[in-house]
C-alpha positions in Angstrom: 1.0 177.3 81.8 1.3 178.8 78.3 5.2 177.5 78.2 4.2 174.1 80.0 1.5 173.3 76.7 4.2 174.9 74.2 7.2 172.8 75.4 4.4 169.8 75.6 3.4 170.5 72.0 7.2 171.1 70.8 7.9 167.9 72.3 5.8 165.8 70.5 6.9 164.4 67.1 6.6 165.9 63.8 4.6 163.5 62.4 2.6 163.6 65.6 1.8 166.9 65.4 0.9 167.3 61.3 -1.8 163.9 62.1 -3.4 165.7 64.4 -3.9 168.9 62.9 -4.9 167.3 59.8 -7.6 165.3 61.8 -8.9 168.5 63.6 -9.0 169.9 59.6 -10.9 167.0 58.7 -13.5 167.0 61.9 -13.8 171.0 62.0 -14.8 170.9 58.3 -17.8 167.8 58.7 -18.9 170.3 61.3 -19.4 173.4 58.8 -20.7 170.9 56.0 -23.3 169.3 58.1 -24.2 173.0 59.6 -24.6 174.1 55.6 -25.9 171.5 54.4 -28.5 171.4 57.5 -29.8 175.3 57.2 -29.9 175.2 53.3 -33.1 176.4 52.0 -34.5 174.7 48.9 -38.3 176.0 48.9 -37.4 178.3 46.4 -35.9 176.4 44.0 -38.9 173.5 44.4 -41.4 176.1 43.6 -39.1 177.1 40.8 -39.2 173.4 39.6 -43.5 172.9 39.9 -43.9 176.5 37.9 -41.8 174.9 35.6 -43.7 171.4 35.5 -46.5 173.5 35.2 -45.8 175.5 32.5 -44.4 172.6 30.8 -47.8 170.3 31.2 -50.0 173.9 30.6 -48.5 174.4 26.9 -48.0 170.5 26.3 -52.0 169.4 27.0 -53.1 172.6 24.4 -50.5 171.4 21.7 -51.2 168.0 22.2 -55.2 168.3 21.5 -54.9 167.5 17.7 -52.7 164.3 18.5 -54.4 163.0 20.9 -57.3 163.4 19.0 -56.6 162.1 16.1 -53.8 159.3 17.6 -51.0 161.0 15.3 -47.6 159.9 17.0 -45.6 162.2 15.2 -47.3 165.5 16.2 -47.1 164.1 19.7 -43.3 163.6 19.1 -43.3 166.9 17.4 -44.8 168.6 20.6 -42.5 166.6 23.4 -39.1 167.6 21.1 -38.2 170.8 22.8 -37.9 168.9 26.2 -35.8 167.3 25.1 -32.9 169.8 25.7 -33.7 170.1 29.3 -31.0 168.7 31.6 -33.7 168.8 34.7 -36.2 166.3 32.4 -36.2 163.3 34.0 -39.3 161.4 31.7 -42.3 162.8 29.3 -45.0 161.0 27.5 -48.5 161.3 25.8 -50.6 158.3 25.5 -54.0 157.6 23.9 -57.5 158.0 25.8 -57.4 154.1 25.8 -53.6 154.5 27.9 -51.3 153.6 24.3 -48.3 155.5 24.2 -48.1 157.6 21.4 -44.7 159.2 22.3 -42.2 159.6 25.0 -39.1 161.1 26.3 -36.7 159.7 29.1 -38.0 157.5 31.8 -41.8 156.8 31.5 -44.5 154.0 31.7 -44.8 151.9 29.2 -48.9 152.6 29.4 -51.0 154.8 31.1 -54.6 154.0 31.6 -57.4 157.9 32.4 -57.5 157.5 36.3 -53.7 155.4 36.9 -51.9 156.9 38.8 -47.8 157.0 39.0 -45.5 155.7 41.9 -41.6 156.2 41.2 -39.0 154.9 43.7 -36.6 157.3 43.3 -37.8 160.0 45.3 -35.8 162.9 43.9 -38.5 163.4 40.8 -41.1 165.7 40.9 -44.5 163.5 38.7 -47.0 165.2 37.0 -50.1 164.1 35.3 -52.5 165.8 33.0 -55.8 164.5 31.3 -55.6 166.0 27.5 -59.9 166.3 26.8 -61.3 165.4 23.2 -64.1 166.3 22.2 -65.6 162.8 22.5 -64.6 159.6 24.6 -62.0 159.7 27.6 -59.0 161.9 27.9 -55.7 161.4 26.7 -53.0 161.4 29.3 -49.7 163.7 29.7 -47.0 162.1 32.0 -43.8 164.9 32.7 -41.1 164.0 35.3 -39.2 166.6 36.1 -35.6 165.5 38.4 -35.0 167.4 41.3 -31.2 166.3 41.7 -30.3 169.9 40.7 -31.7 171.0 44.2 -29.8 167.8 45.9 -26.5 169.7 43.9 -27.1 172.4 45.7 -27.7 171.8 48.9 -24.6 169.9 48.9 -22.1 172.9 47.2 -24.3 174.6 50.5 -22.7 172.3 52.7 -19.2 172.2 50.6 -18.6 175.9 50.8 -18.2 176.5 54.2 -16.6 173.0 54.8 -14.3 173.9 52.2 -13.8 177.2 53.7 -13.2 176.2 57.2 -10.7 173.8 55.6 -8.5 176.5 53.8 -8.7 179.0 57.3 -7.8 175.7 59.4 -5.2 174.6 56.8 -3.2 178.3 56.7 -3.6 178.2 60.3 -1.6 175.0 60.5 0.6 175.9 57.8 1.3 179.4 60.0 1.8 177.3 62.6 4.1 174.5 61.2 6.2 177.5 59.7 6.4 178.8 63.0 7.2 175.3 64.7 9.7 174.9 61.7 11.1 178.4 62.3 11.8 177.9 66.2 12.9 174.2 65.2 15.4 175.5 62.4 16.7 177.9 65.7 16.7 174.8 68.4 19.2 173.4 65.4 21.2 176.3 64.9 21.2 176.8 68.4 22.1 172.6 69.2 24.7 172.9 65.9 26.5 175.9 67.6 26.5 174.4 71.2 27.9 171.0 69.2 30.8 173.1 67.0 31.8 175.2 70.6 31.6 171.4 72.3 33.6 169.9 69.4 36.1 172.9 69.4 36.5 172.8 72.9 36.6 169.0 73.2 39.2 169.3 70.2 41.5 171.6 72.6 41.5 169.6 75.2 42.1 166.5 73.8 44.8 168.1 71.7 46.3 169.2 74.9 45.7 166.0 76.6 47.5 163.7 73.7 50.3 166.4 73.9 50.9 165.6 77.4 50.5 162.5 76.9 52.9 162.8 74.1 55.7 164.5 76.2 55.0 161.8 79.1 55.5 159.1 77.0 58.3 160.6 75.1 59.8 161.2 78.5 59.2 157.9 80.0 60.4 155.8 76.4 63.5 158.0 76.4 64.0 157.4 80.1 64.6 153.7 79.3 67.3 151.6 77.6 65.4 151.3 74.9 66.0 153.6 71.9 62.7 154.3 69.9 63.5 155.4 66.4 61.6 156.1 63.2 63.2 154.7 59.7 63.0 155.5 56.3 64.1 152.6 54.7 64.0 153.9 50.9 66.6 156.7 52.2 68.6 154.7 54.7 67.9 157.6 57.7 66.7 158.1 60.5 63.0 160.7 60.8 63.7 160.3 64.7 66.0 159.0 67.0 65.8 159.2 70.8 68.6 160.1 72.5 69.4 156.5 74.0 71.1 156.1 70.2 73.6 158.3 69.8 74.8 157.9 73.8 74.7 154.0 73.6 76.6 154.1 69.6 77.9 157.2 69.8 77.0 158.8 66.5 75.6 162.2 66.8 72.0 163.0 65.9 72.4 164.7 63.0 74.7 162.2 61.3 71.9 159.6 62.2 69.0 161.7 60.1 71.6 161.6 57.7 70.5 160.3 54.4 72.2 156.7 53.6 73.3 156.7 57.2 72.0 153.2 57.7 74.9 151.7 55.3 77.1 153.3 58.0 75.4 152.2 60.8 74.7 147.9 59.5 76.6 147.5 56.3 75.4 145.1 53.6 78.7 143.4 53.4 78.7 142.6 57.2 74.8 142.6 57.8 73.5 141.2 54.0 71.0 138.8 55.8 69.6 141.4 58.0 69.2 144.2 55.4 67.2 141.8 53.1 65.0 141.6 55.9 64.4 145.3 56.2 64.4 145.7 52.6 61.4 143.2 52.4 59.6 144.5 55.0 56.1 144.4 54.4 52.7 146.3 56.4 53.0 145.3 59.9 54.7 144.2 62.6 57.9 143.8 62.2 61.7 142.3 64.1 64.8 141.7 63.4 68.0 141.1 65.2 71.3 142.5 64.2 74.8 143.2 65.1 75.8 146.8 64.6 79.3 148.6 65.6 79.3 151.7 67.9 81.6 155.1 66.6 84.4 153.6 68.4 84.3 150.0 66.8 82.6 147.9 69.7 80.1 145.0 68.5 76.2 146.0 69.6 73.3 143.5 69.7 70.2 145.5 69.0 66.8 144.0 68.4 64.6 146.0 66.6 60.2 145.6 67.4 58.9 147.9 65.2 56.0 148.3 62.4 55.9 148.8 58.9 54.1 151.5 57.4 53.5 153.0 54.0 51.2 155.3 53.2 50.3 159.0 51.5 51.4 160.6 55.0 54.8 159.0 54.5 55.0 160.1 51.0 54.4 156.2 49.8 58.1 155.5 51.6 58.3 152.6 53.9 58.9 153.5 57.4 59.5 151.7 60.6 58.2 152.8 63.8 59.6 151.7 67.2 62.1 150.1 69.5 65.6 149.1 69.1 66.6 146.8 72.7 70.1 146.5 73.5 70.3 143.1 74.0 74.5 142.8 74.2 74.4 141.5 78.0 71.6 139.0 77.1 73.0 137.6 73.7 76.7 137.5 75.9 74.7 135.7 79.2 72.7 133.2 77.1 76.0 132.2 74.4 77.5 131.8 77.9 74.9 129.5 79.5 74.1 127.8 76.3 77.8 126.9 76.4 78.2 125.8 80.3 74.7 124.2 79.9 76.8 122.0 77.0 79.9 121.5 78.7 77.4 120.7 81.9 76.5 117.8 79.2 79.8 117.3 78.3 80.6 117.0 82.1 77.8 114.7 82.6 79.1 112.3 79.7 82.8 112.6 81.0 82.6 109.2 82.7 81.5 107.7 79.6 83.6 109.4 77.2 86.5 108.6 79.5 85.6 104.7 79.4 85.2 105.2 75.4 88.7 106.2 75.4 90.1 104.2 77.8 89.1 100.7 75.8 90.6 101.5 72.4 93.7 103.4 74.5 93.8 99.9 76.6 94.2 97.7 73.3 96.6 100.7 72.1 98.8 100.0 74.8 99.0 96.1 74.8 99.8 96.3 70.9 102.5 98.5 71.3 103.9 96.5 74.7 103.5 93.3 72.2 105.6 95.1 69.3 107.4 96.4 71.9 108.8 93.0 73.1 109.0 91.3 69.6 111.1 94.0 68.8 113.7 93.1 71.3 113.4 89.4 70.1 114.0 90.6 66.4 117.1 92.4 67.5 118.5 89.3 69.1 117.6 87.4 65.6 119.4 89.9 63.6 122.2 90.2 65.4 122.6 86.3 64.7 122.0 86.9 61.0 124.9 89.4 61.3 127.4 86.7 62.9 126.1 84.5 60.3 127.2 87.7 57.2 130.4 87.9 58.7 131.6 84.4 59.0 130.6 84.0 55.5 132.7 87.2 54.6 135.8 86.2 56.6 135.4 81.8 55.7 134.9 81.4 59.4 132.5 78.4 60.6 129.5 79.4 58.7 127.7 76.5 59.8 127.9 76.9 63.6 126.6 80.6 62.6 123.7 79.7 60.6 122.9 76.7 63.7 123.2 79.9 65.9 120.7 82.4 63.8 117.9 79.2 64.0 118.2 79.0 67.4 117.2 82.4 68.0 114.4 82.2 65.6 113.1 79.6 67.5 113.6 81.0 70.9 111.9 83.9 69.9 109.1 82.3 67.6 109.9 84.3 65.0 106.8 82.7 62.7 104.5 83.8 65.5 105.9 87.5 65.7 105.3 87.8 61.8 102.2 86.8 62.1 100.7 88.9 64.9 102.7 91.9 64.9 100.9 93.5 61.5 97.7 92.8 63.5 98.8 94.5 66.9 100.1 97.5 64.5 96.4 97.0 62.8 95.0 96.7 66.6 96.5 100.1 67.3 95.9 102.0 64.5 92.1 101.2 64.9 92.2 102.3 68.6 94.1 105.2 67.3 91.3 106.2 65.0 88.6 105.6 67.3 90.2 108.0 69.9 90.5 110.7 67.4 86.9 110.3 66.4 85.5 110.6 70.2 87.9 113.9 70.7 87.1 115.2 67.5 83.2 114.9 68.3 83.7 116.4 71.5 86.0 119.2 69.7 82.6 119.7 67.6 80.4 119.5 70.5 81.9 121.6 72.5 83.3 124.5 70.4 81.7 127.6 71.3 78.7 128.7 68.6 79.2 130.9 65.9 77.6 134.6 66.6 75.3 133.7 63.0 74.3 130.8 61.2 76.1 128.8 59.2 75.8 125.8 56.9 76.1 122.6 59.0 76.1 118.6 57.9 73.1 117.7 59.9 74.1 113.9 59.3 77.8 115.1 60.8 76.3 116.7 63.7 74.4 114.0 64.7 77.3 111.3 64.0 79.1 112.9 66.4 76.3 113.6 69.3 76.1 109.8 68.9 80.2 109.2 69.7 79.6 111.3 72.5 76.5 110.2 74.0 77.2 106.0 73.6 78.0 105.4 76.7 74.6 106.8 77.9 72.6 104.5 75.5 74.8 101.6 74.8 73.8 99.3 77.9 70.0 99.9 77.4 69.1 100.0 73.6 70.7 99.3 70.1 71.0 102.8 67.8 69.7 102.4 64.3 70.6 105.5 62.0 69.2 106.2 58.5 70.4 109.0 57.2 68.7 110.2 54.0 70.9 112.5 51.1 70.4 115.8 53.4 70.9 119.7 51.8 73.4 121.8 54.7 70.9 123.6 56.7 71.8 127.1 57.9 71.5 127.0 61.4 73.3 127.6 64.5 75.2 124.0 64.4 76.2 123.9 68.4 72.6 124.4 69.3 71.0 121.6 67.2 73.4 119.6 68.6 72.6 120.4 72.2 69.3 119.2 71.3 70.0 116.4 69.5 72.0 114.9 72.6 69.1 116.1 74.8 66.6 113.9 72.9 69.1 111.2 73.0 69.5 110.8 76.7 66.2 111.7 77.2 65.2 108.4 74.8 67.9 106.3 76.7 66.7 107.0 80.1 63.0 106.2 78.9 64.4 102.9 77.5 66.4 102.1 80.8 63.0 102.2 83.1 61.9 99.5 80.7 64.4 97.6 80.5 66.4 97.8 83.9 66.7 94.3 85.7 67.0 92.3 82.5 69.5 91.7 79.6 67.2 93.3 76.9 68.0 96.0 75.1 65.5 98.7 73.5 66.6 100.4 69.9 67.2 104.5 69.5 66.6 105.4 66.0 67.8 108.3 64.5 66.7 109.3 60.9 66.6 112.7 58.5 64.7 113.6 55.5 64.1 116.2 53.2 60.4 117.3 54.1 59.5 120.5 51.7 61.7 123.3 52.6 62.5 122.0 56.1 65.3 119.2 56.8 63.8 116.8 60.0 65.1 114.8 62.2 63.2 112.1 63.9 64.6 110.2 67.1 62.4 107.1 68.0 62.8 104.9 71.7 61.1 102.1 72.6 60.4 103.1 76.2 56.9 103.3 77.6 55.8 106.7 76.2 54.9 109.6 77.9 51.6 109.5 80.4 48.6 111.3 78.6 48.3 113.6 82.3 51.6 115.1 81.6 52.3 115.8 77.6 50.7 119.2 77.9 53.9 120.0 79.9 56.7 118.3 78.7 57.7 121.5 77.4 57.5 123.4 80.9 61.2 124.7 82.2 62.2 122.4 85.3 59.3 120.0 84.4 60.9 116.6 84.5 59.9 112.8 85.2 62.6 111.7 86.0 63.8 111.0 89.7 65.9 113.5 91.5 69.3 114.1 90.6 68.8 112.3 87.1 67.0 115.3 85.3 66.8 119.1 85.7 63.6 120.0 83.5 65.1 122.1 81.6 66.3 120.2 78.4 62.9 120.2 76.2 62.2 123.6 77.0 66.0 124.5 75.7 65.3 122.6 72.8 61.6 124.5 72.0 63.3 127.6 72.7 66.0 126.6 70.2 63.8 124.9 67.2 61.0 126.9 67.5 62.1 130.4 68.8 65.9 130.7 67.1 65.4 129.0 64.1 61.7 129.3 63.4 61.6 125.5 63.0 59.0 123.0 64.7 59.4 120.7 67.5 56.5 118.1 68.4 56.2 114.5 69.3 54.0 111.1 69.0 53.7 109.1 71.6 52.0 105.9 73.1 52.3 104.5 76.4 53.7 101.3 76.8 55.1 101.6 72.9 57.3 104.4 72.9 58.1 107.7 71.5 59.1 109.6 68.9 60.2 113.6 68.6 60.6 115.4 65.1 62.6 118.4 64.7 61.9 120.2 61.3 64.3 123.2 60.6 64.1 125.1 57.6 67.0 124.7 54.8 67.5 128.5 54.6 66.7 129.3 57.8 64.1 131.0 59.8 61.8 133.0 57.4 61.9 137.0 57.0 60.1 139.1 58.9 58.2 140.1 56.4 57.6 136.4 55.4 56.2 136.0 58.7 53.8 139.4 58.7 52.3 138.2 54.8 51.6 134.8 56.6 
């Protein structure tokens, strides 16, 4: 029971528990005051007080016989002075037999008549009245008022004391007790502090445990993959850690990759300039990069590097990177390799074409020569005549019958007409000459395999020659208008932009064919660059009927397509995001309106895609 009211008491709040003490204090010590102040005794000190007002009026009526008497107010002041150095003197007067005052004290009436008698509302004054006799006539009067507040005083310090007294007991009571509530709350806090420190510590242990088994597990599953997780001090050029995936996949030992400087060894700045700028200007964050590295026995490595950028006191203010390097050799060698068959696909697709682009100048080639051809036979014949005609003039034979012989030949073989024609034929062929050239040298630039980095490319060039190729997919439906603006070289990945180029291309020329198919109309393909900031774009515009609003959300989709079966695979806007956006940090959208047409903009950045760390700051 005890323990039940002493956990009930502990429980309650602080503040609680020091109001309601202080509120017992408080009603415990009314209690004792009104019990005091109740059982006081004042008789004695009120019979203390009359003797005194009786004294007092006794001596005053015989001194003030002779001024009363006489009506002298100053021997009646005379006689009332000595009261006035009594604290308990609450009035005093004399007055004259007829009720004049003659002197007075205090409180008092302003007249007092032989028989008046005195009411006072305060009841704590004690009134008494004396008749002063003369020897002839009525009395004079004596009025004394003597306060009683002194007996009030102290029946209140009655009640005070043992108020005051219960107060102090109660108060060191509660101060014993809060001392002793403080004392076992002080223990309940040691006791809750140590059960916390032995928690903590314990907690500590086992979460120090559990993070290094964690640790080893994930240690032992990253260093069970391909991927080789590293740690790089970039001021020093080594390696803090390595997993063992790097020196099996490049061959270099561990220690000679924690050597210091060991990353000029590893990606050299005259090979890998571009790349080491990168991880020179690597900033706080995340951080990638792509490079080509070479193993201990001189094999070419794609590695792409995730990592993140720290720098810190607990790296000793150096920048390190933290992460993942992914050997991404087969990948790099799988996509060059379907980039390229996906552009020889294109290529394929365009053969017909490109074989009827050829075959029209070749055609005109061929009659030219067959016309020069046979003129030349008719200006042997000629010149043979002209020779008879040279040597009958040497030998003084019949020079006339040889010159009648050399017309006659001219004019069998129209020898006006040949001179005439042939210097156009030879023109003819030269011109069909040229144009063959150009086709197979536009398909010797669209097809040539892409470099392994980036390189400065005529954008204007490029597309010059995506538009040789392509002609024969756009030159039944629409017109091609060009306006090339003065263009920096952009360094890009050349084959690539023109992949996408041609894709757009097509893309505009089958748009314009569903308008136009049935009729002799053409649509117009334009094809225009600019300078827009940093960024080169390159805007291709149809005439088609736009793209439905239900579907422009997933243009971008792989193998989402339009377009009937067998005329489109879905795939070529996705392989054009992928290479604007993803390989060359550049940006690929479009405008559109149905029934108007459609235009795509390809911006790519003159210097190429931005840093790493460019791309972290923003």
């Amino acid at each position: 029971m005890n323990d039940a009211h002493k956990h009930a008491t502990t429980d309650l709040p602080l503040q609680a528990q020091l109001m309601g003490s202080l509120a017992l204090v408080l009603l415990l010590s009314a209690i004792a005051g009104v019990i005091g102040y109740a059982t006081f005794d004042s008789s004695s000190l009120e019979n203390s007080a009359r003797a005194k007002t009786t004294m007092y009026a006794s001596n005053l009526t015989q001194q003030l016989y002779g001024a009363v008497a006489m009506g002298d107010v100053t021997s009646a002041e005379e006689a009332i002075e000595p009261l006035h150095s009594d604290r308990n003197v609450y009035g005093v007067a004399v007055y004259a037999p007829g009720g004049r005052r003659l002197a007075g004290y205090g409180k008092f009436p302003a007249s007092l008549s032989p028989g008046e008698n005195v009411k006072l509302a305060d009841d704590r004054v004690m009134v008494t009245l004396r008749d002063i006799p003369v020897d002839y006539g009525a009395p004079g009067r004596l009025y004394l008022a003597l306060s009683t507040e002194h007996i009030a005083s102290a029946r209140f310090r009655a009640a005070q004391f043992p108020a005051m007294t219960t107060a102090v007991v109660l108060l060191f009571a509660i101060l014993l007790a809060l001392a002793h509530s403080f004392s076992v709350m002080m223990s309940e806090v040691v006791r809750l502090f140590e059960e916390r420190r032995q928690m903590e510590r314990t907690e500590k242990v086992r979460l120090e445990k559990l993070v290094s088994e964690r640790t080893r597990d994930l240690t032992l599953v990253v260093e069970g993959t391909q991927a080789i997780p590293f740690a790089l001090d970039v001021e020093d050029g080594h390696f803090e850690y390595i997993g063992p995936q790097g020196p099996q996949r490049l061959g270099f030992s561990e220690d000679l990759w924690k050597q210091i400087g060991f990353l000029d060894k590893l990606m050299p700045r005259d090979r890998n300039g571009v790349v080491r700028g990168k991880i020179d200007d690597s900033k706080a964050g995340n951080f990638e990069v792509e490079a080509s590295v070479l193993t201990h026995d001189e094999k070419r490595v794609d590695l792409r590097w995730v990592a993140s950028c720290e720098q810190s006191e607990s790296t000793g203010q150096h920048k390190v990177l933290r992460g993942m390097m992914l050997d991404v050799t087969d990948q790099r060698r799988l996509e060059n390799e379907l980039a390229q068959a996906q552009k020889l696909e294109s290529v394929g697709r365009l053969a017909a074409g490109v074989a009827h682009e050829i075959n029209t100048p070749v055609q005109f080639v061929s009659d030219s020569v067959s016309f020069v051809r046979e003129a030349m036979d008719d200006l042997s014949q000629i010149v043979d005549k002209y020779r008879d005609l040279r040597t009958a003039t040497e030998k003084g034979a019949n020079v006339a019958e040889a010159a009648k012989a050399a017309e006659e030949a001219e004019d069998d073989a129209d020898l006006d007409y040949i001179l005439e024609n042939a210097p156009v034929a030879l023109d003819r062929a030269r011109d069909g000459l040229g144009r063959v050239a150009a086709i197979v040298r536009s398909m010797k630039e669209f097809a040539h395999p892409d470099r392994k980095e980036m390189s400065q490319s005529d954008i204007n060039q490029a597309i010059q020659s995506t538009l040789v190729i392509a002609s024969n997919e756009y030159k039944y439906v629409a017109e091609i208008e060009t306006a090339f603006e003065i263009i920096p070289p952009v360094n890009c990945y050349a084959g690539e932009v023109n992949q996408v180029v041609l894709n757009l291309i097509v893309n505009a020329a089958h748009a314009i064919g569903d308008v136009v198919r049935g009729t002799d109309k053409k649509g117009k393909i334009r094809v225009g660059t600019r300078v827009v900031g940093d960024h080169v774009e390159i805007a291709i515009t149809d005439t088609g009927k736009g793209i439905p609003v239900d579907v422009r959300s997933r243009i971008f989709d792989p193998f989402f397509t339009t377009k009937e079966v067998g005329k489109g695979t879905g795939q070529g806007l996705a392989i054009a995001r992928n290479v604007v956006v993803d390989k060359h940090g550049g940006t690929l959208h479009f405008e559109t309106e149905v029934g108007q047409g459609t235009t795509f903009y390809i911006r790519l950045p003159i210097n190429g895609p931005a840093t790493a760390s460019d791309s972290a700051a923003a």
